[in-house]
N, C-alpha and C positions, 0 to 999 in steps of 0.2 A: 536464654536466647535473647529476652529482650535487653538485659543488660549489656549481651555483646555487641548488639545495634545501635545501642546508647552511644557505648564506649567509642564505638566507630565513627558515631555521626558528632561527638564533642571532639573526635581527635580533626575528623576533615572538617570540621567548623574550626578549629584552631589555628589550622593550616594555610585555610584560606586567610584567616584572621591576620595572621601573621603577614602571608605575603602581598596582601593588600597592605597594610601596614605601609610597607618598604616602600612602596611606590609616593612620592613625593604629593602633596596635596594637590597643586597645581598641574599636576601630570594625570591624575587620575582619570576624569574624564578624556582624555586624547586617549587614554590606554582604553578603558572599557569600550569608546567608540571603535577605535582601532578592531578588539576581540569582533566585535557583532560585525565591522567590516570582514573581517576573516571568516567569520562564522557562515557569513549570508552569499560571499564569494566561493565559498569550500559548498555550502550546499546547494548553489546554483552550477557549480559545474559537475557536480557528482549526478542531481537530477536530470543535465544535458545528455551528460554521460551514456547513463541509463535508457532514456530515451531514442539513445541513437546508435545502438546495442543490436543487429543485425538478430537476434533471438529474442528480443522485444518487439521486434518489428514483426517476425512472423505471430508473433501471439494476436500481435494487433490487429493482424488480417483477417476480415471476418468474409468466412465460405460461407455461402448461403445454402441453405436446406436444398437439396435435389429432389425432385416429386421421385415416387416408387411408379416404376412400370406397370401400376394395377389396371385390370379391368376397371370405367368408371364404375361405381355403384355396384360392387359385386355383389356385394353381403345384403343391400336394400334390394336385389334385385332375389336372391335366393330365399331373402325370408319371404316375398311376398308370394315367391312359388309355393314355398311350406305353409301359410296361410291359406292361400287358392287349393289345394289337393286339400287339408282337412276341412275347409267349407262341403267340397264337394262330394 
């Protein structure tokens, strides 16, 4: 297995090797800045994208806790009766 991972990661280093290569000395830099320009445009409109995704928006929605219809202090009020009957 790790050979096969070897083998893969010398053939995609090759490749890259190579078509770097191609690209002319003086061009290189325009091309690599060029990629990160592509890169940083493609991921800022993908994260817009996302953002503004009508199913993201309801996630985003925060419902706040609704109190329960309880009697206040029910349970404080029934222990203290159960405490008062076995005093007495």
């Amino acid at each position: 297995m790790k050979q096969k991972i070897r083998r893969t990661s010398r053939l995609l280093d090759d490749t890259i090797r190579k078509a770097c290569e191609r690209i002319p000395q003086k061009k290189r830099k325009v091309v690599v800045l060029g990629l990160c320009i592509l890169f940083a445009s493609v991921f800022s409109f993908m994260l817009w994208d996302s953002f503004n995704n009508q199913e993201v928006q309801k996630i985003l929605d925060i419902e706040h806790i609704k109190p329960l219809d309880l009697p206040q202090d029910s349970l404080i009020h029934k222990l203290k009766d159960i405490f008062h009957e076995q005093k007495q």
